[in-house]
C-alpha positions in Angstrom: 5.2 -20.2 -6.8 3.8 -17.3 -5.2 1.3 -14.8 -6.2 0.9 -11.9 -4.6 -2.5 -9.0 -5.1 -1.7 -5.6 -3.6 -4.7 -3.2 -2.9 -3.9 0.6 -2.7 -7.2 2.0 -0.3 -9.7 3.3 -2.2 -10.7 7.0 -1.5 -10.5 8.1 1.8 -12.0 11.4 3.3 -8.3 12.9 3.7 -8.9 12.6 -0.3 -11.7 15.2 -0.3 -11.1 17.3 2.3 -7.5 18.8 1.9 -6.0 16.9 4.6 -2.5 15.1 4.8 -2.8 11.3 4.8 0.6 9.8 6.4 -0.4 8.3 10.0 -3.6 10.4 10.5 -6.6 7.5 10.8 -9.0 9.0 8.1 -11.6 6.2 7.2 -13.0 5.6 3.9 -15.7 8.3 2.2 -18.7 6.7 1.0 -17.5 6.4 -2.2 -15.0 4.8 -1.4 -16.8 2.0 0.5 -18.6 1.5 -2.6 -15.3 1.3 -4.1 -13.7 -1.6 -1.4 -17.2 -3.7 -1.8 -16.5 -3.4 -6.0 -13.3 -4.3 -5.3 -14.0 -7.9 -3.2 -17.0 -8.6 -5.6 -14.8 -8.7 -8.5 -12.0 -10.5 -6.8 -14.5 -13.1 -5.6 -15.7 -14.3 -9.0 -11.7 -14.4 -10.1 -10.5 -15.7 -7.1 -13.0 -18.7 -6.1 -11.8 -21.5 -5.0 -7.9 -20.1 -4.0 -6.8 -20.0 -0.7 -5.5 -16.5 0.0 -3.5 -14.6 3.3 -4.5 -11.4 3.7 -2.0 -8.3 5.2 -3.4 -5.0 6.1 -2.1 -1.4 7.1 -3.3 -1.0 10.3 -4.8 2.5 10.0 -8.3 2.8 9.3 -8.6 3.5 5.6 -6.2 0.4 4.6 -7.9 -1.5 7.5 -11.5 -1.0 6.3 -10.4 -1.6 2.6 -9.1 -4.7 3.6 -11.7 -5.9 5.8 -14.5 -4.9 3.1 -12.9 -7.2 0.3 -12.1 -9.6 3.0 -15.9 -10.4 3.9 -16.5 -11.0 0.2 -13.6 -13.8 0.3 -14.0 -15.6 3.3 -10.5 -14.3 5.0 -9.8 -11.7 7.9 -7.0 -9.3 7.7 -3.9 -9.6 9.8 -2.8 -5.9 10.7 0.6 -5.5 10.1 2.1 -1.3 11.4 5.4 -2.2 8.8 2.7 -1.3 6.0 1.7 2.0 7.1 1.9 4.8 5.3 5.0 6.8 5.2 5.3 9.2 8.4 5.2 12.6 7.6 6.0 13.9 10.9 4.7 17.0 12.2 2.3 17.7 9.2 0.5 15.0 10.4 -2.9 15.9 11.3 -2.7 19.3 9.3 -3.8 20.2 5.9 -1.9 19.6 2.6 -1.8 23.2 2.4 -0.3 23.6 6.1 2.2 21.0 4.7 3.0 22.8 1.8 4.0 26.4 3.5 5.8 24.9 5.9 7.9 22.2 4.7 11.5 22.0 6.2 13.0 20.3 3.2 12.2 19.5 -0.4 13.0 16.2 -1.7 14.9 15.3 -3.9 16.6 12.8 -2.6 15.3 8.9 -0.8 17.4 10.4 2.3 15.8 13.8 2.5 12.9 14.6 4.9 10.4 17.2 4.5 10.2 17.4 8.3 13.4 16.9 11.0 10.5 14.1 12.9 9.5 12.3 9.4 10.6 9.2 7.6 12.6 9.2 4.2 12.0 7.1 1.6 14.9 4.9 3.2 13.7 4.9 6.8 9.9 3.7 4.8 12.1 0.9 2.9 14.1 0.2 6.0 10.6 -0.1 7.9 9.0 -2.6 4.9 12.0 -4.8 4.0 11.3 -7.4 6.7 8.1 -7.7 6.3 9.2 -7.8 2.8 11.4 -10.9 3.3 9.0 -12.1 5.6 6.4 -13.5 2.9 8.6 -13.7 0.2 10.2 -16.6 2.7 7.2 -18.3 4.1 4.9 -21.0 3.2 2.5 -19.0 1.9 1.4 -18.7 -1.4 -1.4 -16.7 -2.0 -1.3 -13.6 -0.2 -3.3 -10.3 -0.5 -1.2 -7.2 0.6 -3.4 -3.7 1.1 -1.9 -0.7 2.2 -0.8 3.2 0.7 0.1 4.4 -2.4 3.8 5.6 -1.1 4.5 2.9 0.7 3.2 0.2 -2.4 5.2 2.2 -4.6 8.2 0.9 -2.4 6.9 -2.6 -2.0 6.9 -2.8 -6.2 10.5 -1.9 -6.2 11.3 -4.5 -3.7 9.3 -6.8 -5.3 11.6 -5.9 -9.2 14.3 -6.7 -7.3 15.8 -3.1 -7.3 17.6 -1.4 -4.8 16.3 1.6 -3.0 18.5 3.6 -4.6 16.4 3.4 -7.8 13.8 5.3 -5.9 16.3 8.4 -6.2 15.0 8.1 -10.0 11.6 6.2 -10.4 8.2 6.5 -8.7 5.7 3.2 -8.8 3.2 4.3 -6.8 -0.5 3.6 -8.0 -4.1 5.0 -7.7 -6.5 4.8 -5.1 -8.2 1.5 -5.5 -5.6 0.2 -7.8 -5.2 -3.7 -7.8 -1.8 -5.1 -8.8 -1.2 -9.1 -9.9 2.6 -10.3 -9.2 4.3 -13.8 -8.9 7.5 -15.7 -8.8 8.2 -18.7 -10.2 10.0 -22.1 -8.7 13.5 -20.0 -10.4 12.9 -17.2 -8.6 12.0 -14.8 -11.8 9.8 -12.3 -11.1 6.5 -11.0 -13.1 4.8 -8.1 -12.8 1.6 -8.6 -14.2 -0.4 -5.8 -13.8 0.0 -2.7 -11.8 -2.5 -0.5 -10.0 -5.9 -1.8 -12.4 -8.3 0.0 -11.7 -11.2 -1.9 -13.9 -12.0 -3.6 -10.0 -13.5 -0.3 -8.1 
């Protein structure tokens, strides 16, 4: 049986200040620290007494999510760069609205990139799936995943057993903050159980 608890970052300043996300290394507001320390407290009481692995984004607003909530559950995060963000290319480090006159390409498409030096949602699938494999294979049971709203959005669809071709015409990507419950059984059935709760923050 596995369970699995994804974390999407809580607010980050690239949330209030009109910059891109991607691979910039924007650390949490002060809001959203509150957010991260709501976040482990309420996990805490539900989780006492379970063992859980916990597997971070490396860049600092998934990095100080995960260590926040970490502290309040005992566990240390192991970073992990396959759950980054998806690379935006050459907007990163520029504002949404630099991003936003400039883009190269629309997407409509998983195989379109808005810039010729960023991923598609295939190169960001491509990136996660053996990680993916990774824990769904292992011994562990109880793992904690937290990383980015694109990139968890991919990581769902994995996790439904879809191809990526799906993502040509579904989105699952959450909210900041958002806390999502998964498993699989001994059969190898999977259950979503909820997705991107935001009752934690």
């Amino acid at each position: 049986m596995k369970n699995i608890i994804t974390i999407q970052h809580t607010q980050s300043v690239h949330h209030t200040n009109g910059m891109v996300g991607s691979w910039t290394d924007w650390d949490l507001s002060g809001f959203g620290i509150k957010q991260a320390s709501n976040i482990g407290r309420n996990l805490s009481k539900e989780l006492k007494g379970k063992n859980f692995v916990m597997y971070s984004s490396d860049l600092l607003r998934a990095k100080h999510t995960a260590e926040i909530v970490g502290s309040y559950l005992g566990i240390d995060p192991i970073l992990r760069t396959e759950l980054r963000e998806r690379n935006l290319g050459k907007c990163v480090g520029k504002s949404v609205q630099w991003l936003r006159d400039h883009i190269e390409v629309q997407e409509n498409t998983i195989d379109d990139r808005m810039f010729s030096d960023a991923e598609s949602r295939r190169d960001e699938w491509n990136r996660l799936f053996p990680f993916f494999n990774e824990i769904m294979m292992n011994k562990d049971e109880k793992i904690i995943i937290v990383s980015h709203g694109d990139l968890l959005g991919v990581f769902n669809a994995m996790f439904l057993k879809l191809t990526v071709e799906a993502l040509n015409s579904i989105d699952m990507s959450g909210r900041p903050g958002g806390v999502s419950f998964m498993s699989e059984n001994e059969n190898g059935k999977r259950f979503m159980k909820r997705m991107s709760d935001l009752s934690y923050i």
